[in-house]
N, CA, C and O atoms as a GROMACS GRO file, in nm:
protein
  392
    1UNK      N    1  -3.277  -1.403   0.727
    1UNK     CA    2  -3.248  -1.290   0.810
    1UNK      C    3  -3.319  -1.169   0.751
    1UNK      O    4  -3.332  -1.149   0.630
    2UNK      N    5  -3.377  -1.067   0.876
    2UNK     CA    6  -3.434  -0.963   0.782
    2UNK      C    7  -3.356  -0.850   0.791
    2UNK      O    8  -3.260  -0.848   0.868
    3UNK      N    9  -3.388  -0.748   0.715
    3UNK     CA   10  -3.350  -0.607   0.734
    3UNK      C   11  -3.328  -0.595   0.870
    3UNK      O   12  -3.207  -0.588   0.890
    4UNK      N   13  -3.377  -0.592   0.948
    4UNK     CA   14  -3.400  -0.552   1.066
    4UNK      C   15  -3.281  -0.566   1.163
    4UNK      O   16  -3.231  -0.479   1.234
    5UNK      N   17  -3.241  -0.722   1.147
    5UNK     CA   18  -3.165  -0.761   1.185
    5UNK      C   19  -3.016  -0.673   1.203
    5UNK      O   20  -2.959  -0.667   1.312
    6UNK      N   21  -2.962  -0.605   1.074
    6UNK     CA   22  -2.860  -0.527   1.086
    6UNK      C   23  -2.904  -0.410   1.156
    6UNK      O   24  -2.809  -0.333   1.138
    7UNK      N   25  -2.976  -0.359   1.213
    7UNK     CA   26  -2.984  -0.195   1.264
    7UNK      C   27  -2.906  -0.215   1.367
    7UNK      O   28  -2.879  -0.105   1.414
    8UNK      N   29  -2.825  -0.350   1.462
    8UNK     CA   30  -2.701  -0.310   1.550
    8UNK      C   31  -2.630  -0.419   1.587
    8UNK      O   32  -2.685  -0.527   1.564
    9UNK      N   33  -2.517  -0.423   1.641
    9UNK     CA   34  -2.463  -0.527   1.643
    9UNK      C   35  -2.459  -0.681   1.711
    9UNK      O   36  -2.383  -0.776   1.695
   10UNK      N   37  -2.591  -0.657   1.805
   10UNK     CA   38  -2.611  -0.802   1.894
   10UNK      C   39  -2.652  -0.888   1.839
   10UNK      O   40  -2.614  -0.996   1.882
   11UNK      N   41  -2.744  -0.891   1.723
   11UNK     CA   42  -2.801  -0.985   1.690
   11UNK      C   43  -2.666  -1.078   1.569
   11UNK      O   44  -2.652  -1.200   1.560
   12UNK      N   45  -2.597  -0.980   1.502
   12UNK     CA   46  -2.497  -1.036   1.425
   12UNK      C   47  -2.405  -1.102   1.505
   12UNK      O   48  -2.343  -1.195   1.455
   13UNK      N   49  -2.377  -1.059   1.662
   13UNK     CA   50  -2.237  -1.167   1.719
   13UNK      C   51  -2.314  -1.277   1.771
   13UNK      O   52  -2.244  -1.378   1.777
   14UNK      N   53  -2.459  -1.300   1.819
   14UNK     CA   54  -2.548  -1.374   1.830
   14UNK      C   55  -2.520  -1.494   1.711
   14UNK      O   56  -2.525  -1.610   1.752
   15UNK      N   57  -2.501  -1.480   1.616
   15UNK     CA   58  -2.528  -1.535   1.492
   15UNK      C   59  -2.396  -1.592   1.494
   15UNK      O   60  -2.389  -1.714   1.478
   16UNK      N   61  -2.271  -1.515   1.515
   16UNK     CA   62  -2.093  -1.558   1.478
   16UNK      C   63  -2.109  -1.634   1.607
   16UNK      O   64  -2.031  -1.730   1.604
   17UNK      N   65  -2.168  -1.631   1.704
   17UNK     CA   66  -2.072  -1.654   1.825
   17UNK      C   67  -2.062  -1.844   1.801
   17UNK      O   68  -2.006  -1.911   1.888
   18UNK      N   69  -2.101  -1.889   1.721
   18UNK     CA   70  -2.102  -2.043   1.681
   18UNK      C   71  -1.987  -2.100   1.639
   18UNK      O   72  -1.952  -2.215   1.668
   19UNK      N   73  -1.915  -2.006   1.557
   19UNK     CA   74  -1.791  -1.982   1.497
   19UNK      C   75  -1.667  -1.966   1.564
   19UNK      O   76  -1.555  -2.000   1.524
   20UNK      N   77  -1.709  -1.894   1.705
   20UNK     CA   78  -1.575  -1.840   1.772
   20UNK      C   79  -1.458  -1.946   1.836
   20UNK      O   80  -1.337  -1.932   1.860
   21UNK      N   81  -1.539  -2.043   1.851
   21UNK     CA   82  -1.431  -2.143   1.871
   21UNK      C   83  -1.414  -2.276   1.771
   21UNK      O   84  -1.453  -2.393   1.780
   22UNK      N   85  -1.352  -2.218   1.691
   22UNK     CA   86  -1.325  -2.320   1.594
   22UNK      C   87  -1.183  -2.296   1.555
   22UNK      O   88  -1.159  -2.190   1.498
   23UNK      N   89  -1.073  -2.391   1.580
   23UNK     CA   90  -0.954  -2.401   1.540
   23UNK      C   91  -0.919  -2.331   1.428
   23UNK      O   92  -1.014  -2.324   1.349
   24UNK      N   93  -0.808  -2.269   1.385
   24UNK     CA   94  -0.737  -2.262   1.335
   24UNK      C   95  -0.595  -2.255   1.333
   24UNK      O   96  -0.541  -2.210   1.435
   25UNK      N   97  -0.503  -2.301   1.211
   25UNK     CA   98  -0.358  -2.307   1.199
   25UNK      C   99  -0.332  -2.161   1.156
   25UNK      O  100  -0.375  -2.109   1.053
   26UNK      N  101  -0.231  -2.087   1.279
   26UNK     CA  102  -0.179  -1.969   1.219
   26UNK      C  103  -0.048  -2.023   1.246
   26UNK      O  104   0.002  -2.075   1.346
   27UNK      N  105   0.007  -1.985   1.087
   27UNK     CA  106   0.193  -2.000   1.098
   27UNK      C  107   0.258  -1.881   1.030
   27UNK      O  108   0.220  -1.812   0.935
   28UNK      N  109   0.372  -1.877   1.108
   28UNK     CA  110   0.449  -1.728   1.039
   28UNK      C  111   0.597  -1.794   0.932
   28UNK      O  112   0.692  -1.871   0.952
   29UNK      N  113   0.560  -1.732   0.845
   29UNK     CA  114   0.704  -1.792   0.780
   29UNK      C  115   0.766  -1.693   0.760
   29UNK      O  116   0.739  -1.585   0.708
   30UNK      N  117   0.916  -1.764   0.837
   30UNK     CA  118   1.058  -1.657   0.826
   30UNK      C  119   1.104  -1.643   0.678
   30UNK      O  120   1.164  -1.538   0.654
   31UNK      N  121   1.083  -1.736   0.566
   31UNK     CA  122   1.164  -1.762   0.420
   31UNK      C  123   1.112  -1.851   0.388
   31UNK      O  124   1.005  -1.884   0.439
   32UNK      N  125   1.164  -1.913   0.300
   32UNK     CA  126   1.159  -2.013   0.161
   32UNK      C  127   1.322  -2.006   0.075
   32UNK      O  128   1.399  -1.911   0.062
   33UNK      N  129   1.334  -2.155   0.026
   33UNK     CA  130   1.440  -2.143  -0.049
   33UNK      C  131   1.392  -2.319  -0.103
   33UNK      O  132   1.319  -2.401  -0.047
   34UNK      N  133   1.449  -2.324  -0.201
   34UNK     CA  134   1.457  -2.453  -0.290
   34UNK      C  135   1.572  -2.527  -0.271
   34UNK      O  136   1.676  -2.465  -0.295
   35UNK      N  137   1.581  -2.617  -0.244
   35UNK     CA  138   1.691  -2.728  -0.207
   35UNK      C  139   1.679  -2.862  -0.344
   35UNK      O  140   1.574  -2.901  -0.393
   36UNK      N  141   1.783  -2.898  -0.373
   36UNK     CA  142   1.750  -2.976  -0.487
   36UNK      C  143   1.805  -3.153  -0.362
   36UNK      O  144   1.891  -3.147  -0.275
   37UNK      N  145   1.738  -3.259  -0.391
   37UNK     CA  146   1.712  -3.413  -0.260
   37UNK      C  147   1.900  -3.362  -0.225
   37UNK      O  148   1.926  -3.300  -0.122
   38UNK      N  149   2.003  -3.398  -0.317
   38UNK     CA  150   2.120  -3.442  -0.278
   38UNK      C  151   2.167  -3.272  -0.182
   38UNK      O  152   2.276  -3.303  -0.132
   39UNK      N  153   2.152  -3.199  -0.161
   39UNK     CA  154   2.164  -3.106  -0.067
   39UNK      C  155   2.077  -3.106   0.016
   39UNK      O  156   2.104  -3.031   0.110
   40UNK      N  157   1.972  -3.164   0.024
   40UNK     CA  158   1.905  -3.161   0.175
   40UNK      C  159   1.974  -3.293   0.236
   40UNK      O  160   1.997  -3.295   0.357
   41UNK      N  161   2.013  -3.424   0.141
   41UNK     CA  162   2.042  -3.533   0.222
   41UNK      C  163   2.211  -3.515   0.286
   41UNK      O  164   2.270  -3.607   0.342
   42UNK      N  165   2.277  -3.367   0.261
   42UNK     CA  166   2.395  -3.322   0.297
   42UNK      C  167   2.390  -3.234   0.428
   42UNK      O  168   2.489  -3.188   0.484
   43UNK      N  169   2.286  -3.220   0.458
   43UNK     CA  170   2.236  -3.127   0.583
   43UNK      C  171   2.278  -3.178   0.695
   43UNK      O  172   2.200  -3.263   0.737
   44UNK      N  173   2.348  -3.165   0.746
   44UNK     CA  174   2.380  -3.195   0.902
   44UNK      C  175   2.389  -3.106   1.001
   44UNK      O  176   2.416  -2.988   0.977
   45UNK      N  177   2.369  -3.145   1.104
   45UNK     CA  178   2.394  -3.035   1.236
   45UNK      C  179   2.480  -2.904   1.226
   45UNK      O  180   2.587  -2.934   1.174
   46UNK      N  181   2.474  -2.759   1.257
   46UNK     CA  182   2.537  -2.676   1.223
   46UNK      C  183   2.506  -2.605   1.037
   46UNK      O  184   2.519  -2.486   1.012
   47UNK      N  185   2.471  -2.694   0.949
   47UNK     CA  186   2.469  -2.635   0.847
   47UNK      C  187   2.361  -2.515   0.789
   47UNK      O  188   2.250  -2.527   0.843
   48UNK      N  189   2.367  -2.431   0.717
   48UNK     CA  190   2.295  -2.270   0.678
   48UNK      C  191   2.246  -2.303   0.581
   48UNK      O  192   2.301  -2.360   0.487
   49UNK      N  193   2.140  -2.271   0.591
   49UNK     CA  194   2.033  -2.304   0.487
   49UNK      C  195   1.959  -2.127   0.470
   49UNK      O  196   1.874  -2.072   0.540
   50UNK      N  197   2.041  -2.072   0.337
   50UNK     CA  198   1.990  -1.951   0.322
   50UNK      C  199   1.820  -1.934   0.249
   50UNK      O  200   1.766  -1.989   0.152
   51UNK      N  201   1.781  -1.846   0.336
   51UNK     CA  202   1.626  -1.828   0.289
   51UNK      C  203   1.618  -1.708   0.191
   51UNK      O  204   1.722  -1.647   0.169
   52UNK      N  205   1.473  -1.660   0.113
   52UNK     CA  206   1.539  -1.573   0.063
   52UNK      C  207   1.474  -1.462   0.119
   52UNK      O  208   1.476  -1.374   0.033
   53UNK      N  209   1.416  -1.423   0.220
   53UNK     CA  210   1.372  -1.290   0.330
   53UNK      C  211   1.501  -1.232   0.354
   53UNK      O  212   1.602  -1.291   0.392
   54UNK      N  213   1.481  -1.070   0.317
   54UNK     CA  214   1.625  -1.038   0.408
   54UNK      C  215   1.607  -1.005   0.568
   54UNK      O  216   1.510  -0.994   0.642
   55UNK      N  217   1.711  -0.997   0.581
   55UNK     CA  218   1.743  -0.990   0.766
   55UNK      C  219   1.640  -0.815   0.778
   55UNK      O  220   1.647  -0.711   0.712
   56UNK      N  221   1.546  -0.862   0.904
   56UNK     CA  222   1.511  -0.703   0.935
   56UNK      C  223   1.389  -0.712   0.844
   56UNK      O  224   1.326  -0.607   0.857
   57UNK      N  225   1.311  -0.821   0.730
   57UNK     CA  226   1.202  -0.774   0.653
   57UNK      C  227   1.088  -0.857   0.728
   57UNK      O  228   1.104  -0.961   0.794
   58UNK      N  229   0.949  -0.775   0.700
   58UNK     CA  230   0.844  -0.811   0.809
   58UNK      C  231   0.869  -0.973   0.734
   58UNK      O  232   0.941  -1.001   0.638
   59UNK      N  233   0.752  -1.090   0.842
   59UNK     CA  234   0.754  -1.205   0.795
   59UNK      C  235   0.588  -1.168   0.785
   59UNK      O  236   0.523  -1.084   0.846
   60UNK      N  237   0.537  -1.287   0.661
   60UNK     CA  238   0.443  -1.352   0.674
   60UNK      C  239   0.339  -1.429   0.790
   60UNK      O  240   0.374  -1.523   0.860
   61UNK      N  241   0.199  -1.364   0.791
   61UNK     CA  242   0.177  -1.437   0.866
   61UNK      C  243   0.057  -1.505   0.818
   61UNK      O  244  -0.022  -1.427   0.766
   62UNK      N  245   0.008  -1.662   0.820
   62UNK     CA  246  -0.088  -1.706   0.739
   62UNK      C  247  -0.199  -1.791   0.841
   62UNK      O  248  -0.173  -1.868   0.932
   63UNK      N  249  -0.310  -1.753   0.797
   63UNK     CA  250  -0.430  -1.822   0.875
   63UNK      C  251  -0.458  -1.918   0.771
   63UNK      O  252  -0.473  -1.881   0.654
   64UNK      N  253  -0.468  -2.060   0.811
   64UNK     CA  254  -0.568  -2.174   0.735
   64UNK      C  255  -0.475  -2.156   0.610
   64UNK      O  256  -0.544  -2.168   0.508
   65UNK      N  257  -0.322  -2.127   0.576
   65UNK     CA  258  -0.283  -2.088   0.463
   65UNK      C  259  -0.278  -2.005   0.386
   65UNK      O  260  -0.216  -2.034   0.284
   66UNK      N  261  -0.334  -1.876   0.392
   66UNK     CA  262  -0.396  -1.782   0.344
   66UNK      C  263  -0.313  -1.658   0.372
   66UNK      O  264  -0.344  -1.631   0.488
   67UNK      N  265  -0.232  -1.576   0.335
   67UNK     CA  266  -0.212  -1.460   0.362
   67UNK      C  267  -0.318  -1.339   0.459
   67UNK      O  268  -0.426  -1.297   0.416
   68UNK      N  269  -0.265  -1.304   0.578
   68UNK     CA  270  -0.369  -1.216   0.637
   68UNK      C  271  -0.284  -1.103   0.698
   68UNK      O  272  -0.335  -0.991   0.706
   69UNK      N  273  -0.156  -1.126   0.743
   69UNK     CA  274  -0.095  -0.997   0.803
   69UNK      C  275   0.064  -1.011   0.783
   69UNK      O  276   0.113  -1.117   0.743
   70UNK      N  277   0.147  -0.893   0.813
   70UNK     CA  278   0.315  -0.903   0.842
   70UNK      C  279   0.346  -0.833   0.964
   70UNK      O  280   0.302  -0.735   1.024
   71UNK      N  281   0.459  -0.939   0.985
   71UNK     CA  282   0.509  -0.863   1.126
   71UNK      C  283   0.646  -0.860   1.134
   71UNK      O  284   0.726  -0.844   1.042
   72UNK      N  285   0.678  -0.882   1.302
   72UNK     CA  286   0.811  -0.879   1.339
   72UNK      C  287   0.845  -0.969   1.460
   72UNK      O  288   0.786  -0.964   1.568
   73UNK      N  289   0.940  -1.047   1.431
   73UNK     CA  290   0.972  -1.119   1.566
   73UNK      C  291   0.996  -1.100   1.645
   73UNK      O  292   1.092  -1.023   1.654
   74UNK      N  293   0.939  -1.148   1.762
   74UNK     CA  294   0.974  -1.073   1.935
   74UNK      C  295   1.023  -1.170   2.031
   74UNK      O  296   1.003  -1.291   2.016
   75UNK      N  297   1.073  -1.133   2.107
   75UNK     CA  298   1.081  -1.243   2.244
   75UNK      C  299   0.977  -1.245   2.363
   75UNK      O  300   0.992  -1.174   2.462
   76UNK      N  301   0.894  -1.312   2.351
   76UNK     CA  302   0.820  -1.286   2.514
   76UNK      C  303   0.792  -1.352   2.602
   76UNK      O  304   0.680  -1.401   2.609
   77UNK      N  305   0.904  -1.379   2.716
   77UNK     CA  306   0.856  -1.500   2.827
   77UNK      C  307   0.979  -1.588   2.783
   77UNK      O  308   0.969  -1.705   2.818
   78UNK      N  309   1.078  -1.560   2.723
   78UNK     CA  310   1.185  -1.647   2.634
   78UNK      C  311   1.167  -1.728   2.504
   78UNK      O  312   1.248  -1.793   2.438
   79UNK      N  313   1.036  -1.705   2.488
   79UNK     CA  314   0.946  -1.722   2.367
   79UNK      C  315   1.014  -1.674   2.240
   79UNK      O  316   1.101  -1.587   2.234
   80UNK      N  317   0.950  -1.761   2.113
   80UNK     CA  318   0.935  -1.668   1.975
   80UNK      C  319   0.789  -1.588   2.000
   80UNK      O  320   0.693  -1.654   2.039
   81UNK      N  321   0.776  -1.452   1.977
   81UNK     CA  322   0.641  -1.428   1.940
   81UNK      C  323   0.620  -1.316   1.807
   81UNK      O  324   0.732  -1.266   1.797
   82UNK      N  325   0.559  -1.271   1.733
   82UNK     CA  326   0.552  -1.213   1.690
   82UNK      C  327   0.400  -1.093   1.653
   82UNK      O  328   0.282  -1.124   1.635
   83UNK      N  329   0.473  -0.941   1.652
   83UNK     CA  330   0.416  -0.806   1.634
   83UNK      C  331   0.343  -0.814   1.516
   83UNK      O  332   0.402  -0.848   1.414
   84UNK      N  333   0.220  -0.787   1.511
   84UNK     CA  334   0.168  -0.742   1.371
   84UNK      C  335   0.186  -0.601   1.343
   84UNK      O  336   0.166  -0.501   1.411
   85UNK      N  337   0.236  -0.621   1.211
   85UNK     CA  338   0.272  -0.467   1.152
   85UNK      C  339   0.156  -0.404   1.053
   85UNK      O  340   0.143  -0.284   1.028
   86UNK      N  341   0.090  -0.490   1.012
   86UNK     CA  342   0.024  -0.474   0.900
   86UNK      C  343  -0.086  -0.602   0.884
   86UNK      O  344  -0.059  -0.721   0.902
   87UNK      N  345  -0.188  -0.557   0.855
   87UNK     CA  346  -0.306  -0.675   0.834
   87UNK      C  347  -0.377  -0.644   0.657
   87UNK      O  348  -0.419  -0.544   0.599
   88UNK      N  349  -0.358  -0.798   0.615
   88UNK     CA  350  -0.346  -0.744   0.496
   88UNK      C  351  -0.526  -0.713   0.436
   88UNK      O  352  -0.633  -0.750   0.484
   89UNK      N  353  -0.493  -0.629   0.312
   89UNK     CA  354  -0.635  -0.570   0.300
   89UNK      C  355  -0.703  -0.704   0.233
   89UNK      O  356  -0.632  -0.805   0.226
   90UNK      N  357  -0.827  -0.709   0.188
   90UNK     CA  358  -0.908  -0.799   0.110
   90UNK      C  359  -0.853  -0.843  -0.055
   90UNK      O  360  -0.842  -0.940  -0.130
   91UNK      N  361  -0.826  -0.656  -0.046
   91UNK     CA  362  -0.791  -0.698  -0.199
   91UNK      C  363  -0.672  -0.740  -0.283
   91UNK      O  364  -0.639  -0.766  -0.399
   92UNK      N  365  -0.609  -0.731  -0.119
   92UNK     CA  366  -0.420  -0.763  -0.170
   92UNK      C  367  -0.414  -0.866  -0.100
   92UNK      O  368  -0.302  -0.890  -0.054
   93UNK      N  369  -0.524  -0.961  -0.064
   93UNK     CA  370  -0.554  -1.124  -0.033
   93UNK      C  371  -0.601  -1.186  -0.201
   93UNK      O  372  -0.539  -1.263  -0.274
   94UNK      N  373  -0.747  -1.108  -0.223
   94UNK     CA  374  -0.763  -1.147  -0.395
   94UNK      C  375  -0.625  -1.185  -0.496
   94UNK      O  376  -0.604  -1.276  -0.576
   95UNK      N  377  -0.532  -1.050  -0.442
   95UNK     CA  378  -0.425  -1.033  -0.570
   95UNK      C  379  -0.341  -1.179  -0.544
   95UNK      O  380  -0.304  -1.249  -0.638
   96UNK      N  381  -0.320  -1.211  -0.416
   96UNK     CA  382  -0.239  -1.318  -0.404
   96UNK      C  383  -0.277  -1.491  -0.445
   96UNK      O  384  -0.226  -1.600  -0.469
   97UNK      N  385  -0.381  -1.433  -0.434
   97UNK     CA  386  -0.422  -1.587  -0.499
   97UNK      C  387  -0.461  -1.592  -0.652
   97UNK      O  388  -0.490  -1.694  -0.714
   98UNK      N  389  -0.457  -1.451  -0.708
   98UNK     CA  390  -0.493  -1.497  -0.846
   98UNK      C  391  -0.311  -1.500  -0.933
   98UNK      O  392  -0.299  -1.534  -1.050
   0.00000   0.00000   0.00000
């Protein structure tokens, strides 16, 4: 690629647009908690399985596994959906994986 190439933006989405449809897994996680086998094999219908997010805190949202934004849960259409509140920066992606 030359110099040239960057003086505007057609030739760069020219270049991504190969990319644009390629799957990815985005999942939002509400919590986490540790269960030791003989309490998960006690789990039955009705039972609370405390996470440790509190009620009301943004959730996680992860591309390909990866930390990228937080939000908030919504209803839409009778749906789960969820608001992005925040998209996370580059360097507080670095911090999380080191």
């Amino acid at each position: 690629m030359v110099l040239e190439d960057f003086k505007d933006d057609a030739p760069q989405m020219k270049n991504l647009d190969f990319i644009m449809d390629i799957p990815l897994q985005l999942t939002v996680e509400l919590g986490r908690t540790k269960l030791l086998v003989k309490d998960v094999l006690q789990l039955n219908q009705g039972s609370v399985v405390e996470l440790t997010k509190l009620a009301g805190e943004p959730l996680d949202v992860f591309v390909n596994s990866k930390l990228v934004a937080r939000g908030e849960a919504v209803v839409v259409n009778e749906k789960f959906g969820i608001r992005l509140l925040d998209i996370v920066s580059p360097n507080e992606r670095v911090d999380k994986v080191l």
